[in-house]
BATIGU-387246 format. One line per field, with one value per atom (N, C-alpha, C): residue in one letter; residue number from 1; z, y, x. Coordinates in steps of 0.05 Angstrom, whole numbers, plus 5000, padded with zeros to 4 digits. Layout:
r	(A	...)
k	(NUM	...)
pz	(Z	...)
py	(Y	...)
px	(X	...)
This chain:
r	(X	X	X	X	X	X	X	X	X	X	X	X	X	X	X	X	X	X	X	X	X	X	X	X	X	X	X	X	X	X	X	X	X	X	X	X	X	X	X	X	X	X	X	X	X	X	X	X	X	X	X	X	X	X	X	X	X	X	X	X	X	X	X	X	X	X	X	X	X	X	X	X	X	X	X	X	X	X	X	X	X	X	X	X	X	X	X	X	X	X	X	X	X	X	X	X	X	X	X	X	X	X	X	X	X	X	X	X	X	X	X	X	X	X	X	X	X	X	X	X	X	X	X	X	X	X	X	X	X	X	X	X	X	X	X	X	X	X	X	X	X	X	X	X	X	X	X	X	X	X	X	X	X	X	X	X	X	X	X	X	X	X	X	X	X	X	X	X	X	X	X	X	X	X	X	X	X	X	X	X	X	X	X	X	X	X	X	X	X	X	X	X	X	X	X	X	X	X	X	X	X	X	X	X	X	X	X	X	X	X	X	X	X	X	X	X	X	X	X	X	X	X	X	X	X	X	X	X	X	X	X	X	X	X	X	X	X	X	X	X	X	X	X	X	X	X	X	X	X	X	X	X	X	X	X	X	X	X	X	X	X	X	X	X	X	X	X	X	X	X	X	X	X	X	X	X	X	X	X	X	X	X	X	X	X	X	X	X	X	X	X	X	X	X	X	X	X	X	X	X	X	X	X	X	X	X	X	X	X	X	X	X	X	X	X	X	X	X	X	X	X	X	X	X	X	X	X	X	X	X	X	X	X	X	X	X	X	X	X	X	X	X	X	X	X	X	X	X	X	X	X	X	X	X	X	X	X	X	X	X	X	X	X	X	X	X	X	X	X	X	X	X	X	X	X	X	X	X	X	X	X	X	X	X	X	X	X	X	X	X	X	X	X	X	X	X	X	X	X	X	X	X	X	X	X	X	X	X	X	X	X	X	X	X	X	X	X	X	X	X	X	X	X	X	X	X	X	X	X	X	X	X	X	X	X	X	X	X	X	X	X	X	X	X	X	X	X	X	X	X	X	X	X	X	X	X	X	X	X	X	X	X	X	X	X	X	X	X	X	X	X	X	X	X	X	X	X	X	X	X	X	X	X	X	X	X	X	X	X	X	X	X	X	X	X	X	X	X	X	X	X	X	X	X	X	X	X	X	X	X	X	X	X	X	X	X	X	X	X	X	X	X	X	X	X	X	X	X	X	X	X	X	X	X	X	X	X	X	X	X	X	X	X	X	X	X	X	X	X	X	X	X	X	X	X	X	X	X	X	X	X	X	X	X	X	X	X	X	X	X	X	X	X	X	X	X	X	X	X	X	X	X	X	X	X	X	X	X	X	X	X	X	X	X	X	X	X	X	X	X	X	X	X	X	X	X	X	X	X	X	X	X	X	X	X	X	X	X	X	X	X	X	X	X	X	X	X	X	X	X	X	X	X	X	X	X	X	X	X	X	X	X	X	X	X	X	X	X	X	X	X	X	X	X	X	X	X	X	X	X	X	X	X	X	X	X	X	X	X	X	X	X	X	X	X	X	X	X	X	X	X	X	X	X	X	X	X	X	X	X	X	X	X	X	X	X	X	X	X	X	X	X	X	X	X	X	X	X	X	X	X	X	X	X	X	X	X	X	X	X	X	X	X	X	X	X	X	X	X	X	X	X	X	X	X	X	X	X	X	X	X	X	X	X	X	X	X	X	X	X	X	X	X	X	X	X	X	X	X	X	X	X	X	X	X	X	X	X	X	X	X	X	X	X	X	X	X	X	X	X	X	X	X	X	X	X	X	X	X	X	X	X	X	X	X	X	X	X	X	X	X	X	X	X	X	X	X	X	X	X	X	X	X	X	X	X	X	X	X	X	X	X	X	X	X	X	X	X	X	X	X	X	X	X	X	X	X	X	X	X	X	X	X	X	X	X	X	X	X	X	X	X	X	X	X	X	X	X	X	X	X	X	X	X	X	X	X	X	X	X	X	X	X	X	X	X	X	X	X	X	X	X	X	X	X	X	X	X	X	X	X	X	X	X	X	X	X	X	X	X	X	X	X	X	X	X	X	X	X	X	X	X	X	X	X	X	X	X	X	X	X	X	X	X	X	X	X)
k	(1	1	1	2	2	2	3	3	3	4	4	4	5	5	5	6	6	6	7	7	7	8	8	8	9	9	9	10	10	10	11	11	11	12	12	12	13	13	13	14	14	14	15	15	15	16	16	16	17	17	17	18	18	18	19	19	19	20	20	20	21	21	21	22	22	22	23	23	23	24	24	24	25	25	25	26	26	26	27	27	27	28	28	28	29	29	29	30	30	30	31	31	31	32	32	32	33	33	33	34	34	34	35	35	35	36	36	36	37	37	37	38	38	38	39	39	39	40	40	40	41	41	41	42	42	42	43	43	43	44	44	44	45	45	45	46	46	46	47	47	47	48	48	48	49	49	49	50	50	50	51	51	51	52	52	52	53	53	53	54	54	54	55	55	55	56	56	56	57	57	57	58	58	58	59	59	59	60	60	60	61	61	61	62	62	62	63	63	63	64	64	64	65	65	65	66	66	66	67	67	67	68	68	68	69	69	69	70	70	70	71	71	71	72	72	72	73	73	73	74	74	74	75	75	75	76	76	76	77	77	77	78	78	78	79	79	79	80	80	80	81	81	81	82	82	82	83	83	83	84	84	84	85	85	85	86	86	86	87	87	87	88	88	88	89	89	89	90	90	90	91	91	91	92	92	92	93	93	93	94	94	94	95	95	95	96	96	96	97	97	97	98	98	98	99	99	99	100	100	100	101	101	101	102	102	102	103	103	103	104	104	104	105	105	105	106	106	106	107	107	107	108	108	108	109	109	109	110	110	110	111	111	111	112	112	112	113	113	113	114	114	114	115	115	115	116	116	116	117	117	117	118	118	118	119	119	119	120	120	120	121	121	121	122	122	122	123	123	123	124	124	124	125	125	125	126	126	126	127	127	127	128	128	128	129	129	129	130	130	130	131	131	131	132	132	132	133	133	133	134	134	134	135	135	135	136	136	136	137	137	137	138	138	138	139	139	139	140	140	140	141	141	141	142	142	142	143	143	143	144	144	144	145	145	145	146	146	146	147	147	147	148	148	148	149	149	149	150	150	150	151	151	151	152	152	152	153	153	153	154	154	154	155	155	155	156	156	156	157	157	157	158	158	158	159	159	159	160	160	160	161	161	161	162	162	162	163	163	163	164	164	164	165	165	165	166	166	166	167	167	167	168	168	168	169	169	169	170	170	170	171	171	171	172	172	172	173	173	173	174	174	174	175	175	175	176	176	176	177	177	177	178	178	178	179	179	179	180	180	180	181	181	181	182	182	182	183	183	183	184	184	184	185	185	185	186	186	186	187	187	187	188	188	188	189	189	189	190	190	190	191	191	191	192	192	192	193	193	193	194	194	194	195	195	195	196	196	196	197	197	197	198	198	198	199	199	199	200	200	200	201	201	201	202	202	202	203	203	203	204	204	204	205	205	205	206	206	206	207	207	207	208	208	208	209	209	209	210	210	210	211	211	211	212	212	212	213	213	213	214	214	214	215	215	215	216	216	216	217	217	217	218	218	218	219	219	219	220	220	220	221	221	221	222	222	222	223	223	223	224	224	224	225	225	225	226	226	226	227	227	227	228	228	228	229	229	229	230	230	230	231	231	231	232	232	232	233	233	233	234	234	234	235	235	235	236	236	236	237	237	237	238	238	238	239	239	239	240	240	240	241	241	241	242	242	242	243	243	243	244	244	244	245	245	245	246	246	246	247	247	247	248	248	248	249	249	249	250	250	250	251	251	251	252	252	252	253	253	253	254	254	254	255	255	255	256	256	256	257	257	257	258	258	258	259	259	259	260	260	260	261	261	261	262	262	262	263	263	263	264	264	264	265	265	265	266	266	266	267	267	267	268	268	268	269	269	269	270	270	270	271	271	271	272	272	272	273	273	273	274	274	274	275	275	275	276	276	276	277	277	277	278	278	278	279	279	279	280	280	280	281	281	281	282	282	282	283	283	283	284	284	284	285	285	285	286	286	286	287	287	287	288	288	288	289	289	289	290	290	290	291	291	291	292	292	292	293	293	293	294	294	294	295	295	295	296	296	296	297	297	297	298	298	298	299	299	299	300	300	300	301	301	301	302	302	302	303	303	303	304	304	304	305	305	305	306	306	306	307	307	307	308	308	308	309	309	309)
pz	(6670	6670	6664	6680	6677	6655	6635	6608	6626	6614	6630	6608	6576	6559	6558	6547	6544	6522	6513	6486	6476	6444	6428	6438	6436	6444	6427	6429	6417	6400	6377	6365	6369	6372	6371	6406	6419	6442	6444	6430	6418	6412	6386	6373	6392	6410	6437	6448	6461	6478	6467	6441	6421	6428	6428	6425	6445	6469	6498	6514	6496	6505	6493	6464	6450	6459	6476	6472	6509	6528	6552	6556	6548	6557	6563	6570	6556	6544	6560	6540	6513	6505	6485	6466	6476	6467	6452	6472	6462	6438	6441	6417	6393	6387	6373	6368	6379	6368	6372	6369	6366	6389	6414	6436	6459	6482	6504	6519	6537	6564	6566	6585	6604	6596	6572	6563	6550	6537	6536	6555	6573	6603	6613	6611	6618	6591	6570	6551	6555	6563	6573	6594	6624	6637	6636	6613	6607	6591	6588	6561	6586	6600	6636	6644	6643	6658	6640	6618	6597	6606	6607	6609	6632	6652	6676	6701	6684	6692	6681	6705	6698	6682	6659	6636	6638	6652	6663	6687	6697	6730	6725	6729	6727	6760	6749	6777	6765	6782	6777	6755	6746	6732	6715	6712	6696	6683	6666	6662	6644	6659	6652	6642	6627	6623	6647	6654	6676	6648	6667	6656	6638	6647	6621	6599	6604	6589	6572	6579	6557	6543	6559	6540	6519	6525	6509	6480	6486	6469	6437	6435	6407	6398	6414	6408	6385	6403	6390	6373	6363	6346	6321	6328	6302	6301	6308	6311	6292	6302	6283	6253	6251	6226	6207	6222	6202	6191	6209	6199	6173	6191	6168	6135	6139	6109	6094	6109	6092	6070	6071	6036	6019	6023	5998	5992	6021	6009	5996	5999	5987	5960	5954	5922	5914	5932	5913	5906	5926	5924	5896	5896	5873	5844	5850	5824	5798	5776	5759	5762	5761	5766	5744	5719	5707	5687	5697	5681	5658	5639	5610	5610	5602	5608	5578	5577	5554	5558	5546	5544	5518	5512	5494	5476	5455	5438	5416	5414	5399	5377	5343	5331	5326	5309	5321	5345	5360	5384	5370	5380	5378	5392	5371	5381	5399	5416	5440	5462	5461	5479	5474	5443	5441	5457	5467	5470	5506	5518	5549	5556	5533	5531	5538	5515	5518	5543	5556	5582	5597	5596	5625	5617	5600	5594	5605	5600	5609	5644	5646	5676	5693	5677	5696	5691	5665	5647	5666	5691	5711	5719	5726	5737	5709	5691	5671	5651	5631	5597	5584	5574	5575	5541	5529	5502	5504	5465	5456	5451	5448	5440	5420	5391	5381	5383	5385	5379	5372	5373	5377	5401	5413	5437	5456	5448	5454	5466	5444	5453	5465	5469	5483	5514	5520	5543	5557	5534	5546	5548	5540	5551	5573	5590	5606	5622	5630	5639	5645	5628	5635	5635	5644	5660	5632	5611	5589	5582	5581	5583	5617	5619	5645	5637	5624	5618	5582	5583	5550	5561	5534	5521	5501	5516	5505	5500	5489	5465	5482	5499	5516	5514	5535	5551	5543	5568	5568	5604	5601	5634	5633	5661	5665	5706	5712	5741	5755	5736	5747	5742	5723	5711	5729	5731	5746	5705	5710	5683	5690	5677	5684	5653	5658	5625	5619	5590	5593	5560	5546	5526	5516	5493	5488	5456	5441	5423	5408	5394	5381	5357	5341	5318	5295	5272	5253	5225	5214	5184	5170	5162	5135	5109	5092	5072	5042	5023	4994	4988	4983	4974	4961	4937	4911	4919	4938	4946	4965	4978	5003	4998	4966	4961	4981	4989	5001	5022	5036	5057	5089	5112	5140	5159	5147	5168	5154	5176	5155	5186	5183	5190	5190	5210	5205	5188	5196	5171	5150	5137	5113	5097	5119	5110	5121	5124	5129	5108	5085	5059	5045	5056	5062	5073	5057	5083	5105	5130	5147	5140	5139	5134	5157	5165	5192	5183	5198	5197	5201	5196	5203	5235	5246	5274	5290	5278	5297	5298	5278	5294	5307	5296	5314	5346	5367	5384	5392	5414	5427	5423	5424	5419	5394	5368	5351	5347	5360	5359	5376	5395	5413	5383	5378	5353	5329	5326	5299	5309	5334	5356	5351	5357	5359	5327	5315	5288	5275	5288	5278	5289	5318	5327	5311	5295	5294	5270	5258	5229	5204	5211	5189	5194	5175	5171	5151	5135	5110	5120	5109	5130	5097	5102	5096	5111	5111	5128	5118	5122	5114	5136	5114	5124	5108	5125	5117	5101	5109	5100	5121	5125	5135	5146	5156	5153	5135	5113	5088	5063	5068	5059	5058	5084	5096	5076	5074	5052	5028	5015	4988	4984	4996	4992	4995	5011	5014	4992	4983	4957	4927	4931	4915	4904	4927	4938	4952	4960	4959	4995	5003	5034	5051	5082	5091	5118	5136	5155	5180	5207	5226	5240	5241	5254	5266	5276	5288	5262	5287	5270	5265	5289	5291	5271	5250	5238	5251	5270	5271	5281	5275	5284	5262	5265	5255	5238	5247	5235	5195	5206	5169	5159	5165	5147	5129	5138	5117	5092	5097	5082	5063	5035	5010	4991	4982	4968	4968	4958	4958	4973	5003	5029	5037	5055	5078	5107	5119	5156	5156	5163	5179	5204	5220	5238	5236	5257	5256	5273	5258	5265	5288	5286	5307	5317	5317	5336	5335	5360	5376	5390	5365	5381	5390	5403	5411	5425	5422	5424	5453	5470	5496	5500	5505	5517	5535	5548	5585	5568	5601	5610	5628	5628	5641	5648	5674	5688	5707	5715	5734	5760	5783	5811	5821	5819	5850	5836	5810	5806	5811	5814	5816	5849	5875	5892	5894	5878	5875	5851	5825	5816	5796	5793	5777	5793	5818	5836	5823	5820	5810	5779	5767	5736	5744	5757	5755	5776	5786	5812	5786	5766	5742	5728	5727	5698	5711	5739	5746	5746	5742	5750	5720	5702	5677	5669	5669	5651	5674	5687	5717	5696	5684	5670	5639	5627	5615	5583	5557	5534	5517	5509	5494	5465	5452	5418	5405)
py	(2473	2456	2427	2410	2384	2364	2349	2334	2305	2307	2279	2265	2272	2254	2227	2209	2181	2183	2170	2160	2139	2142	2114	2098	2082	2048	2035	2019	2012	1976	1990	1963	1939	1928	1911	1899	1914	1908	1899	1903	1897	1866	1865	1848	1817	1830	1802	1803	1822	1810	1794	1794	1778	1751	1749	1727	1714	1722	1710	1709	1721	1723	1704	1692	1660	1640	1638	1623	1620	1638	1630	1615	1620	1611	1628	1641	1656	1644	1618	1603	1590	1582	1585	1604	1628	1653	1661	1659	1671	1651	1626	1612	1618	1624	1635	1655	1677	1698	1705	1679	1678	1693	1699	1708	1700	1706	1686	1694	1686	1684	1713	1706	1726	1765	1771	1791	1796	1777	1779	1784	1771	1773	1809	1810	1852	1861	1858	1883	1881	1852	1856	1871	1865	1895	1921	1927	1942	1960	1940	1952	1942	1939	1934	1968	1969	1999	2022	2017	2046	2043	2030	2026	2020	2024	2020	2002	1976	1958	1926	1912	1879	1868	1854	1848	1816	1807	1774	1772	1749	1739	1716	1723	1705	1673	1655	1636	1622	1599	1578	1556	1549	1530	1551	1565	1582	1615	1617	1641	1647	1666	1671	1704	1713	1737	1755	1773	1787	1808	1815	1828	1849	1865	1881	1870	1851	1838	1830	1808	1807	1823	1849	1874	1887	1873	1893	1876	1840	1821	1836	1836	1843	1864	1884	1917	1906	1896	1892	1878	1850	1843	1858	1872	1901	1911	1923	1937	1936	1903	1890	1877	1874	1869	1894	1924	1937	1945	1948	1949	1927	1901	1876	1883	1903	1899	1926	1943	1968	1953	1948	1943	1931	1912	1908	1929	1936	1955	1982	1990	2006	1995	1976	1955	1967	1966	1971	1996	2020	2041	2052	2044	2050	2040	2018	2001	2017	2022	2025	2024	2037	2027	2009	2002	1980	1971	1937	1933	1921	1923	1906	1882	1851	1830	1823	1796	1780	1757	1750	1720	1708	1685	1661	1649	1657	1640	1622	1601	1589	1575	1575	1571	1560	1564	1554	1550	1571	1568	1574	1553	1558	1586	1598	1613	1622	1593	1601	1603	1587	1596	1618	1635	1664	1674	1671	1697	1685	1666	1669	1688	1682	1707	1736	1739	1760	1767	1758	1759	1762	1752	1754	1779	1781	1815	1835	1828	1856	1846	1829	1820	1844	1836	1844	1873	1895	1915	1934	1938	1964	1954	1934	1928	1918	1900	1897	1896	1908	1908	1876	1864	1843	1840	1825	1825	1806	1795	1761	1764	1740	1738	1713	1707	1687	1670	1648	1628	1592	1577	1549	1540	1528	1511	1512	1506	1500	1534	1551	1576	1588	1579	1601	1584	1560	1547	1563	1562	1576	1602	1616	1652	1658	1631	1630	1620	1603	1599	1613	1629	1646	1687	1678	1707	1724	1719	1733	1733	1722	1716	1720	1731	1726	1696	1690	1665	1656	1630	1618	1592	1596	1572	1556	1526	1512	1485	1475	1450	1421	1413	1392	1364	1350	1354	1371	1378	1407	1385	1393	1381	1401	1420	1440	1436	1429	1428	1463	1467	1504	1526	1502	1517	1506	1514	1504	1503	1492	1487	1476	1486	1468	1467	1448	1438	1466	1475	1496	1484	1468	1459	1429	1412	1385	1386	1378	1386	1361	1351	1322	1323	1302	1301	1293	1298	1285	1272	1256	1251	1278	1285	1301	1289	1275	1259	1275	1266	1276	1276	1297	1294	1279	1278	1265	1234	1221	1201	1186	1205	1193	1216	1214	1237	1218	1237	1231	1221	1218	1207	1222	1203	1226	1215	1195	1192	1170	1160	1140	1121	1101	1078	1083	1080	1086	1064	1030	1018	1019	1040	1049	1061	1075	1094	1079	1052	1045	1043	1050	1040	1076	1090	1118	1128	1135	1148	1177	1178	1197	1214	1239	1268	1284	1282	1312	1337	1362	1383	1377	1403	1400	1399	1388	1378	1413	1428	1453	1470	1462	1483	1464	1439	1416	1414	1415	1403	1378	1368	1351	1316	1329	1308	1301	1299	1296	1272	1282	1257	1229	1239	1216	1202	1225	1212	1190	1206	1181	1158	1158	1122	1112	1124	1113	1098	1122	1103	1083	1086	1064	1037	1036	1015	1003	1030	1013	1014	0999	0991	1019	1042	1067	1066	1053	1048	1077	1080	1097	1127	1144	1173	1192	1216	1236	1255	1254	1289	1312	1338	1351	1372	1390	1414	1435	1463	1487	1485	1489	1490	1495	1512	1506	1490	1501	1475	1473	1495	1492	1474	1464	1448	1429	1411	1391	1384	1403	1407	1401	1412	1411	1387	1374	1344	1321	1332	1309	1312	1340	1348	1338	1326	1316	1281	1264	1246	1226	1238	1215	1207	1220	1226	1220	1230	1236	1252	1271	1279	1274	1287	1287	1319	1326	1354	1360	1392	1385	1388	1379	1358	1387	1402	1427	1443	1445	1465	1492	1508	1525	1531	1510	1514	1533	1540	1556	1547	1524	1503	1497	1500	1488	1516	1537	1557	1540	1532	1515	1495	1497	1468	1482	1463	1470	1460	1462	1458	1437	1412	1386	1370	1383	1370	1361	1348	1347	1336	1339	1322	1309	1283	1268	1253	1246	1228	1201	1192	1166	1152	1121	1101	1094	1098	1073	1082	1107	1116	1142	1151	1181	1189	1205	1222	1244	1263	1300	1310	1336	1349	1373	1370	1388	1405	1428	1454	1472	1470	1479	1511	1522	1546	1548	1563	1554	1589	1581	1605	1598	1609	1601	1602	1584	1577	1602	1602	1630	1657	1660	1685	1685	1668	1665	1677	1676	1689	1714	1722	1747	1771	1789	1808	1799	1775	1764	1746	1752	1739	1742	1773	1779	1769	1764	1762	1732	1718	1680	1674	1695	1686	1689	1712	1718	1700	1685	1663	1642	1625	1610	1606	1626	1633	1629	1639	1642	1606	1607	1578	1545	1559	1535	1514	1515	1493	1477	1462	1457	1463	1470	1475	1435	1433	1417	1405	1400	1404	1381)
px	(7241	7217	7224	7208	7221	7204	7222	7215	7211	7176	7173	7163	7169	7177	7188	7178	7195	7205	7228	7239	7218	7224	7209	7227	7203	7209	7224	7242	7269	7250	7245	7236	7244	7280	7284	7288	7279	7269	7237	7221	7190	7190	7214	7218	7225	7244	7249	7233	7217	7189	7174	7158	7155	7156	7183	7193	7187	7204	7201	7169	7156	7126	7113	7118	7113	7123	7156	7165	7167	7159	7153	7179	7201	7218	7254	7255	7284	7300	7315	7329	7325	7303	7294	7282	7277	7269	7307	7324	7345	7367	7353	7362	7349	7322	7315	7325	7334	7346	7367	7379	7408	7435	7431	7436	7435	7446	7452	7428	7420	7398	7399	7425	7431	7430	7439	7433	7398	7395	7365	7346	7354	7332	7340	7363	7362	7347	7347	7339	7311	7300	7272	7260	7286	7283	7286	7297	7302	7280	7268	7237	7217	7221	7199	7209	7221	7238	7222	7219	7215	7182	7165	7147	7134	7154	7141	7129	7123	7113	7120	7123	7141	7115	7132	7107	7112	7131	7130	7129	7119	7131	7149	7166	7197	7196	7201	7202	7236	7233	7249	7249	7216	7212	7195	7185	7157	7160	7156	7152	7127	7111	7090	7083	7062	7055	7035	7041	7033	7002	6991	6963	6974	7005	7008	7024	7037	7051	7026	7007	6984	6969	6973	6961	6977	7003	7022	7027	7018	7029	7026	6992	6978	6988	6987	7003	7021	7043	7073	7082	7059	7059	7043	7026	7010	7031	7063	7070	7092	7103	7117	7108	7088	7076	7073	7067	7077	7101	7117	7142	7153	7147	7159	7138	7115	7103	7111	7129	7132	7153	7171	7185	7163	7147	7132	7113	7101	7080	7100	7113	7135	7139	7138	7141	7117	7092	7065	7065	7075	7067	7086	7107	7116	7118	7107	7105	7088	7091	7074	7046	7030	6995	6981	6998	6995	7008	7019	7041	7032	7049	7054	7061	7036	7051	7044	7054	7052	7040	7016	7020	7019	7033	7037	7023	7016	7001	7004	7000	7006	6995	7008	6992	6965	6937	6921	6902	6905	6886	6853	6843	6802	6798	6778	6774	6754	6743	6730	6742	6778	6795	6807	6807	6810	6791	6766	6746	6746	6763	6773	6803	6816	6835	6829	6804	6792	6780	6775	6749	6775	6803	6818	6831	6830	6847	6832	6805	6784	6783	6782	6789	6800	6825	6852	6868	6841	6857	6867	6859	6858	6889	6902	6926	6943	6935	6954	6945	6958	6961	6971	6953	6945	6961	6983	6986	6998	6988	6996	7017	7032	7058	7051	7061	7060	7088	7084	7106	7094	7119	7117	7119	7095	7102	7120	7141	7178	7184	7179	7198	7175	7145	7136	7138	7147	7149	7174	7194	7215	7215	7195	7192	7183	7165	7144	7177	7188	7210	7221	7241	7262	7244	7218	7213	7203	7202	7200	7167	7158	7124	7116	7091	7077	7059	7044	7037	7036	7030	7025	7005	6989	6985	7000	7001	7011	6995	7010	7000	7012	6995	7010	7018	7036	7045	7064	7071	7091	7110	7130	7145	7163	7154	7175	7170	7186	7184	7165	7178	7179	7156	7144	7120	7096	7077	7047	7028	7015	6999	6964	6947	6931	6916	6896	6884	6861	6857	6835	6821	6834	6825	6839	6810	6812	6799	6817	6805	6810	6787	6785	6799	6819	6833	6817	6825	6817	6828	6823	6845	6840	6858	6866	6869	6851	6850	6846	6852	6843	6818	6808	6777	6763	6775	6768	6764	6792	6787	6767	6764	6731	6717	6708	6676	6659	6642	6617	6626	6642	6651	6643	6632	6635	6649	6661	6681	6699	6724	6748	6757	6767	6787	6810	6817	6851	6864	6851	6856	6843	6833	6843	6862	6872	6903	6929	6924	6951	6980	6961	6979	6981	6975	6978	7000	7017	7041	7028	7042	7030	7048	7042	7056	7051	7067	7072	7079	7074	7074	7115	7133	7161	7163	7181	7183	7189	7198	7209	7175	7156	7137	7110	7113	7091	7097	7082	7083	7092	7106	7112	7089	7063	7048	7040	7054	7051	7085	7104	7109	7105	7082	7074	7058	7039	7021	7036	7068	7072	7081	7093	7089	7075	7051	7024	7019	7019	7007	7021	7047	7066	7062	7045	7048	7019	6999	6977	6978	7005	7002	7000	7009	7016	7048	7055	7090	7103	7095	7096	7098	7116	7127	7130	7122	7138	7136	7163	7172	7187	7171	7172	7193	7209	7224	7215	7221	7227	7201	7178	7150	7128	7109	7087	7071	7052	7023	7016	7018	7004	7026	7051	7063	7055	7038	7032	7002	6977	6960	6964	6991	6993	6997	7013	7031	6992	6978	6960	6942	6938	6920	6929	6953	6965	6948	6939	6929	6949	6972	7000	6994	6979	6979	6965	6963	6950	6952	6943	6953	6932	6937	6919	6920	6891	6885	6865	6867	6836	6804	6791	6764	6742	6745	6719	6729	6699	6706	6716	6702	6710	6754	6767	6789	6801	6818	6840	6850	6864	6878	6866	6836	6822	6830	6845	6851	6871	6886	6913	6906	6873	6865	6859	6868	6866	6836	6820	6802	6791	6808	6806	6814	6811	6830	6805	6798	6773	6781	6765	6776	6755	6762	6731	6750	6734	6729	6739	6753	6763	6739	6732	6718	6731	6748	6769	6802	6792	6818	6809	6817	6808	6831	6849	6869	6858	6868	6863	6886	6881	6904	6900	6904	6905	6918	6907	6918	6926	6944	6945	6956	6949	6956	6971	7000	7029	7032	7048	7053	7073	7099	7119	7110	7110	7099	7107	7142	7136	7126	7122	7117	7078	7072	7052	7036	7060	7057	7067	7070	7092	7084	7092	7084	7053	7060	7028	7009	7010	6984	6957	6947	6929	6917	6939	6934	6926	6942	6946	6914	6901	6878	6859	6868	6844	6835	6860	6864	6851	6860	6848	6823	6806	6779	6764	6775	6760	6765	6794	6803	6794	6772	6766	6761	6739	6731	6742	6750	6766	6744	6745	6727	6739	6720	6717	6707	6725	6705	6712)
């Protein structure tokens, strides 16, 4: 009995029709794929032969698609698109059904940018396990860098070519003054504390913009420094409760930050200077098209609008 079976169609014969069917040209079809004319133009007859029917009309100057050749175009490109998506989809199918990421937190976050944390975790719980990581600025930039974090908040500017960032918080500063000294007080001058030394938190757990800040006050007449090591924020408190001082923090009560403040500390408001302190949300660009698309489309969405206090 006679097999009037055909063989499968030889993909990478699919794959040059493709080509020469976009590119209406053979010589150009076969530069693209790296091969001479002349053998290209047979494997096309050759896949004309299995199928029966001339899928170009070949001239001197033209080459065009014949009615099956146009019927066959879409086929073979559906055909080739599945093939080219089985390894990733092969990545999905095996991947964990939900991974464990980290993101970055850093001392002090408000906790109305805690309760957007919150909202992207429940977001995203069906695909990822959503957990903080604490650090400083610096090392949680570099966990977000070298692949160790899926994202952080950070305490800005931040300059990492590699990182994408965008702003999700602004948060207004304020003096950190002695109580006793501005009783009854709701707000201060910066020239009043010029004869005040400025006390910074130690440089390894402050942010980057805190030494923009002691430029700043240097240029506007706060000459007078103590700096502190191997101490806290709450080092920074004691030294001002002392009255020798003064610091800068945030202004809203509800920050975190007034946990460090000691009894006879207070924050007010500057008359005449308005620092603040900004907060982006950092995530590496290509991973962003790649295993944390989903988490980085979540985040985008919650952290669209920037909080302000």
């Amino acid at each position: 009995m006679a097999d009037n079976s055909r063989p499968a169609l030889d993909l990478e014969r699919i794959r040059r029709f493709v080509v020469v069917a976009e590119e209406l040209n053979f010589s150009a079809a076969a530069r693209k794929l790296h091969m001479a004319a002349s053998p290209l133009s047979q494997r096309i007859k050759d896949l004309e032969h299995e199928l029966g029917q001339p899928l170009f009309d070949r001239s001197t100057h033209h080459v065009t698609l014949t009615d099956a050749g146009t019927a066959l175009l879409p086929l073979a490109r559906d055909v080739l698109d599945r093939v080219n998506a089985i390894p990733w989809k092969m990545r999905e199918a095996t991947r964990p059904q939900r991974s464990t990421v980290f993101l970055g937190m850093p001392a002090g976050v408000h906790p109305d940018l805690r309760d957007r944390v919150n909202a992207l975790a429940a977001r995203v719980h069906e695909h990822y396990e959503l957990k903080r990581w604490p650090g400083t600025t610096a090392d949680l930039v570099q966990g977000v860098h070298e692949g160790k974090l899926a994202l952080t908040l950070a305490r800005l500017p931040v300059t990492d070519p590699a990182l994408e960032q965008v702003p999700v918080m602004s948060e207004r500063l304020g003096a950190v003054v002695p109580a006793e000294l501005f009783a009854g007080r709701d707000s201060v001058s910066l020239a009043e504390l010029t004869e005040f030394p400025y006390v910074a938190s130690p440089g390894e757990i402050t942010p980057a913009y805190f030494d923009q800040l002691d430029h700043q006050l240097a240029e506007l007449g706060v000459k007078k420094r103590i700096r502190l090591t191997n101490t806290g924020y709450g080092g920074t408190s004691e030294i001002i409760s002392s009255g020798e001082a003064f610091s800068i923090s945030m202004l809203d009560k509800k920050s975190p930050m007034h946990g460090y403040r000691l009894d006879n500390v207070i924050v007010l408001p500057f008359t005449d200077f308005r620092p603040q302190l900004d907060t982006g949300l950092l995530w590496r660009r290509d991973r962003a098209d790649g295993d944390l698309r989903g988490l980085v489309e979540a985040a985008q969405e919650i952290f669209a609008e920037p909080l302000t206090t």
